[in-house]
Kinemage of the C-alpha trace (Angstrom):
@kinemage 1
@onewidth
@group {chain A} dominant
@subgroup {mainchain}
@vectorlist {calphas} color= white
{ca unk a 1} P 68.163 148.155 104.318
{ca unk a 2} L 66.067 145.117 102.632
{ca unk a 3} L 66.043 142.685 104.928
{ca unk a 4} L 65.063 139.018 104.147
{ca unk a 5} L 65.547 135.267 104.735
{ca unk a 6} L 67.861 133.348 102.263
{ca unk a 7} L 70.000 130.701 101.561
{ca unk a 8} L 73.845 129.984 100.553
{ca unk a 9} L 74.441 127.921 97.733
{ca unk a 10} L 77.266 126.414 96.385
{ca unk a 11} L 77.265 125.676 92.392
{ca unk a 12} L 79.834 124.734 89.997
{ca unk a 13} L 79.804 128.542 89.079
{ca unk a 14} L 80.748 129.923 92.997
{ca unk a 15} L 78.557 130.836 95.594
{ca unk a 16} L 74.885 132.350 94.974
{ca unk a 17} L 72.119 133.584 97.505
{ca unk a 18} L 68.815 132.175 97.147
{ca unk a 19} L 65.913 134.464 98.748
{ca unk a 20} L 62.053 133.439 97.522
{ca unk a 21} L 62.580 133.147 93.938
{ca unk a 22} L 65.447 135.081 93.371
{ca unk a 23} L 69.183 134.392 93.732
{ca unk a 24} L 72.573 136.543 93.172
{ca unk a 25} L 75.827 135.934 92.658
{ca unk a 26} L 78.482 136.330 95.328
{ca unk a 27} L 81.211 137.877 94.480
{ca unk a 28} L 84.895 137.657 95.668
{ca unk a 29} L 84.773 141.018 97.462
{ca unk a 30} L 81.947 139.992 99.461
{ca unk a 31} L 83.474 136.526 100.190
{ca unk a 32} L 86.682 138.676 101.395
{ca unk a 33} L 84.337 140.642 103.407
{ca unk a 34} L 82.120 137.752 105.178
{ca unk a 35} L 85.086 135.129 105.258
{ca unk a 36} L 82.345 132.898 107.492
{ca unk a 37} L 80.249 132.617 104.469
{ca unk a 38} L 82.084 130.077 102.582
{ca unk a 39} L 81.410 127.570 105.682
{ca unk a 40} L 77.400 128.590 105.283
{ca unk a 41} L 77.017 126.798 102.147
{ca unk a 42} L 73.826 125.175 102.424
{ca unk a 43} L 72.705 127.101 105.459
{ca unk a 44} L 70.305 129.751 105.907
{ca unk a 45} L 71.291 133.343 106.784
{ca unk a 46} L 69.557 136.988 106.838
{ca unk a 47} L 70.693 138.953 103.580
{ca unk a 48} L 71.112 142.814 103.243
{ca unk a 49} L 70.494 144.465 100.482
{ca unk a 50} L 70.985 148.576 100.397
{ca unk a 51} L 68.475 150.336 98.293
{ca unk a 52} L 71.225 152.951 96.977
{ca unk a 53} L 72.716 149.784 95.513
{ca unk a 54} L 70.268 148.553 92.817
{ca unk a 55} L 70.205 149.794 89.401
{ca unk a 56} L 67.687 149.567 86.412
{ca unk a 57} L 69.452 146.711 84.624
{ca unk a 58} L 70.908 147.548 80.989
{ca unk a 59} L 70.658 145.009 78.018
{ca unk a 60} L 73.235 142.506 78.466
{ca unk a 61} L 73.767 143.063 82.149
{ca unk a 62} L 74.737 139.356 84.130
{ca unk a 63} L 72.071 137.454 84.974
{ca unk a 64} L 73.592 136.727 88.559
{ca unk a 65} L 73.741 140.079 89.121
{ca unk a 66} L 69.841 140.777 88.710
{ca unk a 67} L 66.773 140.283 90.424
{ca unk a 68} L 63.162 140.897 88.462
{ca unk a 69} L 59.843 141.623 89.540
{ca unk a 70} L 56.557 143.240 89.373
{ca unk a 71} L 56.631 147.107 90.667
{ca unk a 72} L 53.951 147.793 93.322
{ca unk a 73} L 54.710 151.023 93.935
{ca unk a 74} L 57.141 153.810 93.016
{ca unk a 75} L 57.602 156.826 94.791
{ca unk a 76} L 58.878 160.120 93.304
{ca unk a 77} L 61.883 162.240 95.888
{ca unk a 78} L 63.074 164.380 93.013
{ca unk a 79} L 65.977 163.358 91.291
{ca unk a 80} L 65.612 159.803 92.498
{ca unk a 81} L 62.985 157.635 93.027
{ca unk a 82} L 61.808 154.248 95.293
{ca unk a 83} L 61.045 151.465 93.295
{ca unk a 84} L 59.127 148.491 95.527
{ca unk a 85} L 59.160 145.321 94.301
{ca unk a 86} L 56.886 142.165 95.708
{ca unk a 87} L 58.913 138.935 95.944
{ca unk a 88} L 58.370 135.916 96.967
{ca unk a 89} L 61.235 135.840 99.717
{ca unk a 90} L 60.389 136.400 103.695
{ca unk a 91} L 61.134 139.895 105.282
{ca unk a 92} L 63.337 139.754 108.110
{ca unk a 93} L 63.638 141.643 111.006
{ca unk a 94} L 65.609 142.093 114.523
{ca unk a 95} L 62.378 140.412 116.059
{ca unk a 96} L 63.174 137.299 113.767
{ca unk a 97} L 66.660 137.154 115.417
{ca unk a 98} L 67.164 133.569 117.069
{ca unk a 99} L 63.758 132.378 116.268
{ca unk a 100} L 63.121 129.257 113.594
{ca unk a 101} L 61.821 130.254 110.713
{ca unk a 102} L 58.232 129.758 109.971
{ca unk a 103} L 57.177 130.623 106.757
{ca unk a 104} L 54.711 133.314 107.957
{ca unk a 105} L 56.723 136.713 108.059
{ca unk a 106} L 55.723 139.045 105.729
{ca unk a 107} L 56.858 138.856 101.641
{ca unk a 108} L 59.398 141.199 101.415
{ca unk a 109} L 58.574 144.148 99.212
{ca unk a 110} L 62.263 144.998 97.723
{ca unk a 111} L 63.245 148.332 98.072
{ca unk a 112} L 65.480 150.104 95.299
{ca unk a 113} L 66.673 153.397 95.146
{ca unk a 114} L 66.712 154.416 91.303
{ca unk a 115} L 67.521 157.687 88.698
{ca unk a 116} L 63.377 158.314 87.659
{ca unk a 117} L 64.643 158.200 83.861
{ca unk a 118} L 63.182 155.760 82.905
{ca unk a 119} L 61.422 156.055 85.084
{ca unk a 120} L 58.781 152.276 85.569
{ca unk a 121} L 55.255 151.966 86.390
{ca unk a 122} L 53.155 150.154 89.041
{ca unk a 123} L 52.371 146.953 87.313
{ca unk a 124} L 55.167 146.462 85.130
{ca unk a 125} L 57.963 143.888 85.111
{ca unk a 126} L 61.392 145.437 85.916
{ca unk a 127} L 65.161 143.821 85.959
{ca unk a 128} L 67.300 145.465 88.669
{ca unk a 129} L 70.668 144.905 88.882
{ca unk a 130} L 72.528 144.539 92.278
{ca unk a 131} L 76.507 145.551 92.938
{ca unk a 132} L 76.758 142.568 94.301
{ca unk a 133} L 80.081 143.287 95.820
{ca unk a 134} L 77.437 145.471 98.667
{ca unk a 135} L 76.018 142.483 99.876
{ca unk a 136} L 75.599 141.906 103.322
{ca unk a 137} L 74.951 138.516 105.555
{ca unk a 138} L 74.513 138.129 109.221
{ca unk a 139} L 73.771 134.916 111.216
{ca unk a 140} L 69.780 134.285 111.803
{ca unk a 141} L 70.563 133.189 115.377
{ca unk a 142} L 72.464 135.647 116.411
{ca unk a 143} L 72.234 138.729 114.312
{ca unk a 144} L 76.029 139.094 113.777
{ca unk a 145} L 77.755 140.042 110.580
{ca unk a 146} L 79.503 136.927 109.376
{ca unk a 147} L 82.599 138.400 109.199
């Protein structure tokens, strides 16, 4: 599972998750799942993201529901392939558990699990989009779901 250090907004639109310089929607089925989260707006949690659950966006797909970024590296497993992704937002990791954040873990390098047609390139720009209702938020100080 990505892994990484984000934030809950509220907008006039509903809730998003800000991580580095990316943000998605939340959705009502995630807000049913992690009823804590609508008290976390404003706050900072750990967000997971399941590679299985990204897709190479289509034309027209919701912005909310997308991330974008430079490919680093994509690996070949047959009839799927990793895509990784550099961002700008900070891996997390059971050692970051109940610790303040710094600003010195690692960038996280998005993993996404992907059909290889089309199949993209190191070095080129991708848009992936996210079911959104898959996300998954625990509590930084703790490590517990926020269910």
């Amino acid at each position: 599972m990505n892994l990484c250090h984000a934030r809950i907004e509220q907008g006039a639109g509903g809730m998003t998750v800000t991580f580095g310089n990316l943000s998605l929607d939340i959705d009502e089925a995630s807000l049913a799942a992690y009823p804590k989260l609508a008290e976390r707006a404003g706050s900072d949690v750990i967000l997971g993201m399941r590679p299985e659950c990204f897709f190479l966006a289509e034309e027209g797909a919701a912005a909310g529901d997308c991330v974008e970024g430079r490919v680093d590296l994509v690996e070949m497993l047959g009839a799927e392939a990793l895509v990784y992704i550099q961002t700008e937002a900070q891996a997390a990791s059971a050692n970051d558990i109940g610790k303040a954040r710094n600003g010195h873990s690692e960038p996280l390098s998005l993993v996404s699990r992907v059909s290889p047609r089309p199949l993209p390139k190191a070095g080129e720009t991708v848009r992936l989009r996210y079911e959104t209702d898959s996300l998954h938020f625990f509590d930084p100080k703790t490590g517990h779901a926020l269910r």
